[in-house]
C-alpha positions as CSV (number, residue, x, y, z in Angstrom):
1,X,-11.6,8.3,-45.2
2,X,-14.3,9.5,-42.9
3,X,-14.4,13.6,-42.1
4,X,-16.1,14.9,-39.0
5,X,-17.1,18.3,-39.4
6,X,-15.7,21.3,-37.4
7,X,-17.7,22.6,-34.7
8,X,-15.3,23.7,-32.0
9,X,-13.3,26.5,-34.0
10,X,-11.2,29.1,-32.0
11,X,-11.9,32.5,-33.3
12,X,-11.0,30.9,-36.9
13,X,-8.6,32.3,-39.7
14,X,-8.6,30.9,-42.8
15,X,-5.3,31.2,-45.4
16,X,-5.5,30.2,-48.8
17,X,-2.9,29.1,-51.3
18,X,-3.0,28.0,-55.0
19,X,0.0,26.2,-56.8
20,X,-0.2,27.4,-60.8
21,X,-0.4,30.9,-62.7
22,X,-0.8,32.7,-58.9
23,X,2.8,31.1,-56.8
24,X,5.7,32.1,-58.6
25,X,8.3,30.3,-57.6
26,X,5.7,28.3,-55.5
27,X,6.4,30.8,-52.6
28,X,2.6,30.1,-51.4
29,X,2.0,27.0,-51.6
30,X,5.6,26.1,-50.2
31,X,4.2,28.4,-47.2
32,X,0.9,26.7,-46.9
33,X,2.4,23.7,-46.6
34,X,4.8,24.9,-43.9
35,X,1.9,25.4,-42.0
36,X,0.3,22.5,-42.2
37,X,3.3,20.8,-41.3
38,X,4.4,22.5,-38.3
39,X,1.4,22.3,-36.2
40,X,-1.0,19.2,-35.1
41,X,-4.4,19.4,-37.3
42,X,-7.4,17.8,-38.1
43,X,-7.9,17.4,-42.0
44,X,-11.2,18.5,-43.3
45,X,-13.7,17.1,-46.4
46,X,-11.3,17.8,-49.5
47,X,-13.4,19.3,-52.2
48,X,-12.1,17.0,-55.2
49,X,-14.9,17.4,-57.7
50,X,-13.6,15.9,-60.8
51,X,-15.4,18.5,-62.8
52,X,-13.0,21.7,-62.0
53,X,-10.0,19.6,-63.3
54,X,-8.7,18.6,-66.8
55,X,-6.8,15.6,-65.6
56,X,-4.2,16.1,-68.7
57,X,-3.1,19.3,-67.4
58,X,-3.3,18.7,-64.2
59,X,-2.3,14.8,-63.8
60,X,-3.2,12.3,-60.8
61,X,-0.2,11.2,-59.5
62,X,0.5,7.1,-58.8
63,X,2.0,6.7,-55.6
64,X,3.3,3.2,-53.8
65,X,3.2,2.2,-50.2
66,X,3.3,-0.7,-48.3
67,X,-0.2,-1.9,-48.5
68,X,0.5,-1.2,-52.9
69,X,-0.3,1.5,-55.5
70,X,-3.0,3.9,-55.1
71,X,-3.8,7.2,-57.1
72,X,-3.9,10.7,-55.7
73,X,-6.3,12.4,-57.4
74,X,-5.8,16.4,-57.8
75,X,-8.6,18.4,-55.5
76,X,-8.0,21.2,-52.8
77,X,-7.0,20.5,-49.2
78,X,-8.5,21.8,-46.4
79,X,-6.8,21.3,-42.8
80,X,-7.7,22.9,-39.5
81,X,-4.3,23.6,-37.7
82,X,-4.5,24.2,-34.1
83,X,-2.2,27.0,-33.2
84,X,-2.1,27.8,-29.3
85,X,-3.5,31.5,-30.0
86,X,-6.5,30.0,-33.0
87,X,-7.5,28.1,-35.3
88,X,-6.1,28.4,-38.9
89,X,-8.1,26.4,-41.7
90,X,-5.3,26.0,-44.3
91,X,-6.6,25.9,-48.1
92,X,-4.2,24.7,-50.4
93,X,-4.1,22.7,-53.6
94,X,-3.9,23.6,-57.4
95,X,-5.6,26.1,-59.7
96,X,-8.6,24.7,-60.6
97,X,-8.9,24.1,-64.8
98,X,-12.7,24.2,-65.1
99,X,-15.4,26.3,-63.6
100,X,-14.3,28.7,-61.7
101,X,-17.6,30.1,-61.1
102,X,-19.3,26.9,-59.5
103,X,-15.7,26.6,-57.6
104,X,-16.1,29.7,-55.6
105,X,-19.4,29.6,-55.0
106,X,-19.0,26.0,-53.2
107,X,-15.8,28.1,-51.6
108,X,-18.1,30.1,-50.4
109,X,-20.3,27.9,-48.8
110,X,-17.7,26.0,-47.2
111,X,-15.6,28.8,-45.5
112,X,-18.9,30.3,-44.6
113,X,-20.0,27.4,-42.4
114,X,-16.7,28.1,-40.4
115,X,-17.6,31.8,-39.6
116,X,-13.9,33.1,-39.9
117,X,-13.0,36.3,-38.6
118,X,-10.3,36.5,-41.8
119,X,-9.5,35.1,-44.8
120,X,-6.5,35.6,-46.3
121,X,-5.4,34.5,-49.7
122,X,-1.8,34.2,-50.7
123,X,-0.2,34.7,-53.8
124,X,3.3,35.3,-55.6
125,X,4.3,36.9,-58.7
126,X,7.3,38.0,-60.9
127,X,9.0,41.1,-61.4
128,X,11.7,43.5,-61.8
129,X,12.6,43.3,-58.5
130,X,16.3,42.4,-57.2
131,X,17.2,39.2,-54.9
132,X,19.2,41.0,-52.8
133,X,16.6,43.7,-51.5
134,X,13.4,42.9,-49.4
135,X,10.8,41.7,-51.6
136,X,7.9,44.3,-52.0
137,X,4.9,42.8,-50.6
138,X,1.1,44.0,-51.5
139,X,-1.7,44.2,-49.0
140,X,-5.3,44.2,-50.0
141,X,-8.7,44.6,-49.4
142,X,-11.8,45.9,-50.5
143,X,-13.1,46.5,-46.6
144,X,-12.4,49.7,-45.3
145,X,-12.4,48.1,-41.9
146,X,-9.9,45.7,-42.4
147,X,-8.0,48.3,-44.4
148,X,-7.9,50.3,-41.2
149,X,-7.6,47.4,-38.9
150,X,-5.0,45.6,-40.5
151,X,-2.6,47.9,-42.7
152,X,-4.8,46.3,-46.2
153,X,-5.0,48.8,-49.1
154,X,-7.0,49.1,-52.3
155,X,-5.9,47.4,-55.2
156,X,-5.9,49.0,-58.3
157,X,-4.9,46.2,-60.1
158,X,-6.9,45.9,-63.6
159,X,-6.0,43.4,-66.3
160,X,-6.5,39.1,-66.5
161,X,-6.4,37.5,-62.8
162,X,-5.8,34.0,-61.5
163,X,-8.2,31.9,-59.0
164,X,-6.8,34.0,-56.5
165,X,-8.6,37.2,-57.8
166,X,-11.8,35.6,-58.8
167,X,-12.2,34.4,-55.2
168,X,-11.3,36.7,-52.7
169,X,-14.0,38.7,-54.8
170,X,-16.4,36.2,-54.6
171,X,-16.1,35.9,-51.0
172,X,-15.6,39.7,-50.2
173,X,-18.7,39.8,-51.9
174,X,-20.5,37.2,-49.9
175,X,-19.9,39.1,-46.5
176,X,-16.5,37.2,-45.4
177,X,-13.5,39.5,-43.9
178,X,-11.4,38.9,-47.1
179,X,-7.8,39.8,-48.1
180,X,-4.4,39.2,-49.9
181,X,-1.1,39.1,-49.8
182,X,1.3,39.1,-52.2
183,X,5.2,38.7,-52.7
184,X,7.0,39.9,-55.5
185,X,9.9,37.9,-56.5
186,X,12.9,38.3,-58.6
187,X,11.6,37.4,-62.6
188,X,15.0,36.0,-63.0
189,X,15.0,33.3,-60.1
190,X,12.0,32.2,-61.2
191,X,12.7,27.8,-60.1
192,X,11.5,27.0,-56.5
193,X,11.9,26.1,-54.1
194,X,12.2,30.5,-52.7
195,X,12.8,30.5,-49.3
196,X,13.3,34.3,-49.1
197,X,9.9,35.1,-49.8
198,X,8.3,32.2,-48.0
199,X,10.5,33.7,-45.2
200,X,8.7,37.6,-45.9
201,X,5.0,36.2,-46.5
202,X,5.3,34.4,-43.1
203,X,6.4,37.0,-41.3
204,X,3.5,39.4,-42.6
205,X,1.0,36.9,-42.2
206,X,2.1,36.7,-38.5
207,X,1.5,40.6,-38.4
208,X,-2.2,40.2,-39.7
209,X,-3.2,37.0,-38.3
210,X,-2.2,38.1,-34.5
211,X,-0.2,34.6,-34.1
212,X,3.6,33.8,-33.7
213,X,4.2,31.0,-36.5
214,X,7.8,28.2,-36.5
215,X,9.7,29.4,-38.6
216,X,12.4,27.0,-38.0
217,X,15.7,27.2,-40.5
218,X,14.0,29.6,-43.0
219,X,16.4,32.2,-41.6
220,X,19.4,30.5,-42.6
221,X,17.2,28.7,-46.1
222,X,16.9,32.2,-46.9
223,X,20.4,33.6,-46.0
224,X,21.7,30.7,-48.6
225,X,19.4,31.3,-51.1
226,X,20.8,35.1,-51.4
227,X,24.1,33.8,-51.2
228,X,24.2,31.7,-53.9
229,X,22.4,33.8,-56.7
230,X,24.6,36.2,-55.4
231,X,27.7,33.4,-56.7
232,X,26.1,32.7,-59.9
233,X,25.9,36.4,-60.7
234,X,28.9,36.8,-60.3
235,X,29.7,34.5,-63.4
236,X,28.3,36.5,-65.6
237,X,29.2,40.3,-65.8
238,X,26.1,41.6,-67.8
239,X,23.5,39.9,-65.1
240,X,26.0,41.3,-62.4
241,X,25.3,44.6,-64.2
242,X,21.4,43.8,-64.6
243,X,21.1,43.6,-61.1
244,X,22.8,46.5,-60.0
245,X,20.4,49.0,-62.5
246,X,17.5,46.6,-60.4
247,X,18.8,47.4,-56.8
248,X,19.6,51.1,-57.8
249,X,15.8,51.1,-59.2
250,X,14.6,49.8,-55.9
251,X,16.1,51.9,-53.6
252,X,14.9,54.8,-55.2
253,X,11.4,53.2,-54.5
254,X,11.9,52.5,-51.0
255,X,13.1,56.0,-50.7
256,X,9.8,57.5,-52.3
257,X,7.6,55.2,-50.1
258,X,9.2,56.4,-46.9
259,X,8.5,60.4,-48.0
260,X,6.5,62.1,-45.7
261,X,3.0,62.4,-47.7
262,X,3.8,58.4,-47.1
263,X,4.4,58.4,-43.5
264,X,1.4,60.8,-42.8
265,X,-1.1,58.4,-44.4
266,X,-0.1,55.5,-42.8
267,X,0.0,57.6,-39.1
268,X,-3.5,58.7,-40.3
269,X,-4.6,55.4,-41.2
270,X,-3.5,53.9,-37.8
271,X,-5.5,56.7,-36.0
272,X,-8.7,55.9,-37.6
273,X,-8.2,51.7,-36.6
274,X,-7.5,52.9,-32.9
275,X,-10.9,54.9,-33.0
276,X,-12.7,51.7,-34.8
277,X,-11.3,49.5,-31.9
C-alpha cells in the first residue's frame, strides 16, 4: 500500500494511544479506535519497524479474507481523521518491546513534520477508586502555557513509567505542545471492554481539543456497564462492603478538591489564560 504524505492539515491535533502496561482496561485504545472509526480519514505511513517488537510477546496475527491468508504484523497506526472543526492524527497501536529511545525519537520526527498545535497522549490506570463514582481523571503538562490555556497541571508523578511517559517527555522536550490524560479505573473491574471511562476520556478530550466528538451509545454502554457490576456486587456481601469504604473514601476526596484554597486556584489559573489570550 502506497501513502501520500499530508500536506493540507487543518490546524492539526494529534492523540496518542498505546494498548499494554499504559490502557487499563484498554480504555485508550478502545477510545482511539472510536475515533478512527467515526469519522472519514486518510491513513498515514505506519511505522512498523520490526526492531521495536519481540514478535513472541507481541504476536502477528493470521488473518483470512477472500483473496486468502495474509499476516498483520504489529507496528503503530497513524490516521488523519477529518473532523469538521480540524484535523486529528490518531496514534495508536501497541507498546513497543524494544528501543524506546530510537522509537521516540523517530516519533518525534514524524509528528514534527505535521506542526500540531497539540499532542495529547492518552492513558488508563488502576486504582482504588469505586465504579459507581466519576472516575478521577489527571491532566498534565510540563508547559506553563498550556497549563494555563487548557486546565493541564504538573505531574508529580516519580516512580517506573510506560511508553506513554517516555514520550510525551521526549516530545515536550523537542518543542511540541505536549500533554496527558489519564483515567483512573476501578482495580477490581480490571477486563475490557470499560465504556465508562472511554465515555469520561472523550468527553475531556472534547474540552481540550475545542471539537464536538460522536459519541453515539456510550451513554447507555456506560449506564449498563455500572449497572451490572452493580448486580454482581451484590452477590457477594464483603465486595458489596469493599465498595462502600471505596465510595465513602471518594467522596471525601471530591469534597476536599472542591474547598476553597481549590476553587481559588483554578479561578486564578483561568485569569492568567484570559490575560495570555
Amino acid at each position: 500500500m502506497q501513502f501520500e504524505p499530508l500536506t493540507d492539515l487543518r490546524d492539526p491535533a494529534v492523540v496518542i494511544a498505546f494498548s499494554g502496561w499504559n490502557d487499563a482496561a484498554n480504555a485508550a485504545s478502545d477510545l482511539a479506535e472510536r475515533l478512527i472509526d467515526g469519522l472519514p480519514g486518510d491513513e498515514m505511513q505506519p511505522i512498523d519497524d520490526e526492531n521495536f517488537f519481540d514478535f513472541q510477546a507481541t504476536r502477528p496475527v493470521l488473518k483470512r479474507e477472500a483473496d486468502g491468508p495474509w499476516i498483520q504484523w504489529p507496528g503503530i497506526r497513524l490516521r488523519r481523521v477529518r473532523h469538521p472543526e480540524r484535523d486529528i492524527v490518531v496514534v495508536l497501536g501497541p507498546e513497543p518491546n524494544l528501543r524506546w529511545r530510537s522509537f521516540c525519537q523517530l516519533m518525534v520526527e514524524r509528528l514534527s513534520e505535521l506542526e500540531p498545535t497539540l499532542v495529547v497522549a492518552v492513558g488508563a490506570m488502576l486504582s482504588d477508586t469505586p465504579h459507581s463514582r466519576p472516575f478521577p481523571l489527571g491532566l498534565y503538562a510540563a508547559s506553563e502555557q498550556l497549563q494555563d490555556r487548557l486546565g493541564f497541571e504538573t505531574s508529580d508523578y516519580s516512580g517506573p513509567t510506560g511508553i506513554v511517559g517516555v514520550l510525551t517527555q521526549a516530545l515536550a522536550q523537542a518543542g511540541l505542545p505536549t500533554a496527558s490524560l489519564w483515567v483512573s479505573v476501578p482495580h477490581y473491574v480490571a477486563n475490557p471492554p470499560n465504556p465508562k471511562a472511554q465515555l469520561q476520556l472523550m468527553e475531556r478530550l472534547e474540552t481540550v481539543l475545542g471539537v464536538t466528538l460522536d459519541r453515539g451509545d456510550l451513554h447507555q454502554q456506560a449506564e449498563q456497564w455500572v449497572t451490572a457490576v452493580d448486580e454482581l456486587a451484590g452477590q457477594d456481601p464483603d465486595i458489596e462492603h469493599y465498595i462502600e469504604q471505596l465510595e465513602e473514601a471518594r467522596d471525601q476526596e471530591v469534597v476536599e478538591e472542591n474547598s476553597g484554597d481549590r476553587i481559588a486556584a483554578e479561578f486564578e489559573r483561568y485569569l492568567r489564560g484570559r490575560n495570555d489570550r
